[in-house]
Structure formats: structure tokens, C-alpha cells
C-alpha positions in Angstrom: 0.0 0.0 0.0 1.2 3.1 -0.9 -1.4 5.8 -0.2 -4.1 6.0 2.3 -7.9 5.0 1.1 -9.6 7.7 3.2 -7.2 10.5 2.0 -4.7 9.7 -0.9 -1.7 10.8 1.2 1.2 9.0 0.9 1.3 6.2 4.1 4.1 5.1 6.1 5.2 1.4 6.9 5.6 1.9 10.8 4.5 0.4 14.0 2.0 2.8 15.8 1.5 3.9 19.4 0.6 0.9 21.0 0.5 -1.6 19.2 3.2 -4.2 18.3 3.0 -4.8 14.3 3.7 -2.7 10.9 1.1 -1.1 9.7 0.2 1.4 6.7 -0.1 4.5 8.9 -1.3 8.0 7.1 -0.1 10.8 8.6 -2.4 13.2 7.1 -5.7 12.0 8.3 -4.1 10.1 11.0 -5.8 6.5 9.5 -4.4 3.1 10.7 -4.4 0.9 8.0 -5.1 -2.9 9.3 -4.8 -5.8 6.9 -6.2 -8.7 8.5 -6.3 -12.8 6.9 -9.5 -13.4 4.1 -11.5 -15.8 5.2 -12.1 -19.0 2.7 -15.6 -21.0 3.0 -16.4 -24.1 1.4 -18.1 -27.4 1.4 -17.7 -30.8 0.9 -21.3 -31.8 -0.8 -22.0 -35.5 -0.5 -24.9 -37.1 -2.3 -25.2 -40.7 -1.2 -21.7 -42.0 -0.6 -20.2 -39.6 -3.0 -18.4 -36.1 -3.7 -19.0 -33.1 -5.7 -15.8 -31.8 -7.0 -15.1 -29.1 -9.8 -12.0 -28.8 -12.2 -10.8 -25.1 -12.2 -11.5 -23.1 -14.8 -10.0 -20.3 -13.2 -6.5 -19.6 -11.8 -5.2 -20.2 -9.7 -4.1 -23.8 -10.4 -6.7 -24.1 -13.4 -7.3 -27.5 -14.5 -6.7 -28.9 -10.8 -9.7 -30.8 -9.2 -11.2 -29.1 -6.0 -13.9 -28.5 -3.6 -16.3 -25.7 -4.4 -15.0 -23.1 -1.7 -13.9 -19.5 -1.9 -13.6 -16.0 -0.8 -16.4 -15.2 1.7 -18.2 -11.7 1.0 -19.3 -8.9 3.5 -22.7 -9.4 4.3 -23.1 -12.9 4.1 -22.2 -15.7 7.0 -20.2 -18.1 6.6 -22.5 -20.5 5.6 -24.2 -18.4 3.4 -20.6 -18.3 1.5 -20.4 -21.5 1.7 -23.9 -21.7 -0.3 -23.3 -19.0 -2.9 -19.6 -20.3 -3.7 -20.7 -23.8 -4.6 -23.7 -22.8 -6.5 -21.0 -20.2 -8.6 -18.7 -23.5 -8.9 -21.2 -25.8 -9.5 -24.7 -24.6 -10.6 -25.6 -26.7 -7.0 -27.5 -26.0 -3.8 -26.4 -27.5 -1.4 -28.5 -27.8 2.0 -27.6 -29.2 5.9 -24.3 -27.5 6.0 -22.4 -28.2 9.3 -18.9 -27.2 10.1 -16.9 -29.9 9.5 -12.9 -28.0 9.4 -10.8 -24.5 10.1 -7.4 -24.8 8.8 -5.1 -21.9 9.6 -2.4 -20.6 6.4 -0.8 -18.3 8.2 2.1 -17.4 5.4 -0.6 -16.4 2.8 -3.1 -14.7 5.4 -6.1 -17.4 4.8 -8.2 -19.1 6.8 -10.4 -21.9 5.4 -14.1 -23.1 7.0 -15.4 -26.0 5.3 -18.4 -27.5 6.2 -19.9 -30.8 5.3 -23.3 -30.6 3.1 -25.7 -32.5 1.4 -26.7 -32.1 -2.5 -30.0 -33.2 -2.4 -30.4 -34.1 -6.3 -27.7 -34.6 -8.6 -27.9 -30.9 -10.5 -25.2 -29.4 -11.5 -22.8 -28.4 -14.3 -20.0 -26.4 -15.6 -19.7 -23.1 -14.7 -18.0 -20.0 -16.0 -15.2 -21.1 -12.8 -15.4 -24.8 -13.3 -14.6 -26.8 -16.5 -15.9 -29.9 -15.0 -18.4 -31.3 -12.2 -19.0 -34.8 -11.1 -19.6 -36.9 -8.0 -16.4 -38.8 -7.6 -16.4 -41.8 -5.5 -13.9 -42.0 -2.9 -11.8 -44.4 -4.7 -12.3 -42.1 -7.6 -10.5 -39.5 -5.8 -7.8 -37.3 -8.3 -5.0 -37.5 -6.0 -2.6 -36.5 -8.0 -4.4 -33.8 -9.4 -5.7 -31.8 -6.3 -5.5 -28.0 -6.6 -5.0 -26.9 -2.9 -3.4 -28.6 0.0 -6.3 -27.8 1.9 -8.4 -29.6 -0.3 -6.5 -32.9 0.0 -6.6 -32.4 3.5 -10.2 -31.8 4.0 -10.9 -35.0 2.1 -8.6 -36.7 3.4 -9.9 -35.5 7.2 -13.7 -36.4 5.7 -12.9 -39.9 4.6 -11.0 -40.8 7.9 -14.2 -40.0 9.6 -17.0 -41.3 6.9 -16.9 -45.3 8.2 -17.4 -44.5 11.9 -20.3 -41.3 11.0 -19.1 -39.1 13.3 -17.5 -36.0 11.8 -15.7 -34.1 14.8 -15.5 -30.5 13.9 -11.4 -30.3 13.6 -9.1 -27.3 13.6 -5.3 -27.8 11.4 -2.8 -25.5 9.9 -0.7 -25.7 6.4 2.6 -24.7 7.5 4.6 -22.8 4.3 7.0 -25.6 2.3 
């Protein structure tokens, strides 16, 4: 950041009066600048004993296989997010969403919420963001070809958990490679 969003004065990378952190501080209009972590929402969308993934049509990582997730807007909840970015992924609606995982990525300033959900019919298609939908059986899987660590990890945390039925809601970190 270069100049201040309130004023258009040039800002200052400094750490002010208490406080213990850089920040973009303006000196004209005396505005604190905060940058806090974006906030990713998601869901895993099971219909019978399978999963609803997308190929990326977008970067980044286009032509990887994912979860529907994505960056949540102001004035929705979570869930809500959640919602909207599947149907924008997958033309779906999904209903019964329950938190299922919060993974911390500290080194790009994310935090993921994925909930389980349940797509009550199997509707869906292509998107503008998505090349490809289909349910994908867990054996199915494309390993090898998962966009996001956080996707493998979500799956991976989900089919640990399907044979017993009980989906602990879990908390992880990605740590930077």
C-alpha cells in the first residue's frame, strides 16, 4: 500500500502507538491501516456416498480438481458463502451445512471453513469457474491432481471420519513448504 484510502496521502510502513506490528499508517488524516487474513468458505457436498468436485476453470491452479470453496463476501455468513460459492462453482444448492474443518495458512493470510453438506439431487454443471463437475467416488478421488493442500486435506480428514459417522468438527494448519 502506498497511499491512504480515506485521503490519498502518501502512508508510512511503521508500528504505531501501541501496538506491536507494521502497519500502513497516514499521517495526514491520521488513518491506521489494518490488513487482517481473508476468510475462505467451502463445502464438501456428499450425495449418497459420493463427492462433488469441480476442475478449475480459473486460476489459480486451473485444470486442478477441487472443492467448491472461496472467498467469503461482507454481508453474508459463513454459511451463506459457503452456499453461494458452490452454486458459482457448481450450478448446485447445497442444504444441511455443518462445520466440518478450520485450517489456519498463516504465510498467505487465509483461513479456510469447510463445512460438510448434502446435494439433495444430482444438479449441476459447468460453470464459468469450473470446467468440469462430477460426483467422484472415494476411490475415484484425483490424487494426484488436487489443486489446494487444503483440499486434499479436508478429504482426506472427511474420509477418515465417513466409516465411523461421526465428523468431529477439527481445527489444522498448512505450515509454508
Amino acid at each position: 500500500m502506498k497511499f491512504c484510502s480515506q485521503c490519498g496521502s502518501p502512508v508510512n510502513l511503521e508500528v504505531p502507538a501501541d501496538d506491536d506490528r507494521l502497519r500502513h499508517v497516514c499521517h495526514s488524516c491520521r488513518t491506521i491501516h489494518y490488513q487482517n487474513p481473508k476468510l475462505v468458505v467451502g463445502c464438501i457436498p456428499i450425495l449418497e456416498d459420493r463427492i462433488l468436485m469441480c476442475r478449475r476453470d480459473i486460476e489459480p491452479r486451473r485444470g486442478y480438481w477441487t472443492l467448491p470453496a472461496g472467498f467469503l463476501e461482507n454481508g453474508e455468513t459463513a454459511a451463506e458463502g459457503a452456499r453461494r460459492e458452490t452454486f458459482e462453482e457448481t450450478g448446485s444448492q447445497v442444504v444441511d451445512l455443518i462445520p466440518y474443518l478450520m485450517v489456519d495458512i498463516v504465510h498467505i493470510n487465509q483461513i479456510y471453513l469447510m463445512f460438510r453438506s448434502r446435494l439433495p439431487a444430482p444438479d449441476f454443471c459447468p460453470t464459468r469457474e469450473s470446467s468440469e463437475v462430477k460426483l467422484v467416488e472415494a476411490a475415484a478421488i484425483p490424487w494426484d491432481d488436487i489443486a489446494f493442500k487444503v483440499i486434499e486435506k479436508t478429504l482426506r480428514y472427511y474420509l477418515k471420519d465417513r466409516p465411523s459417522g461421526r465428523f468431529a468438527f477439527r481445527t489444522d494448519k498448512i505450515e509454508k513448504r
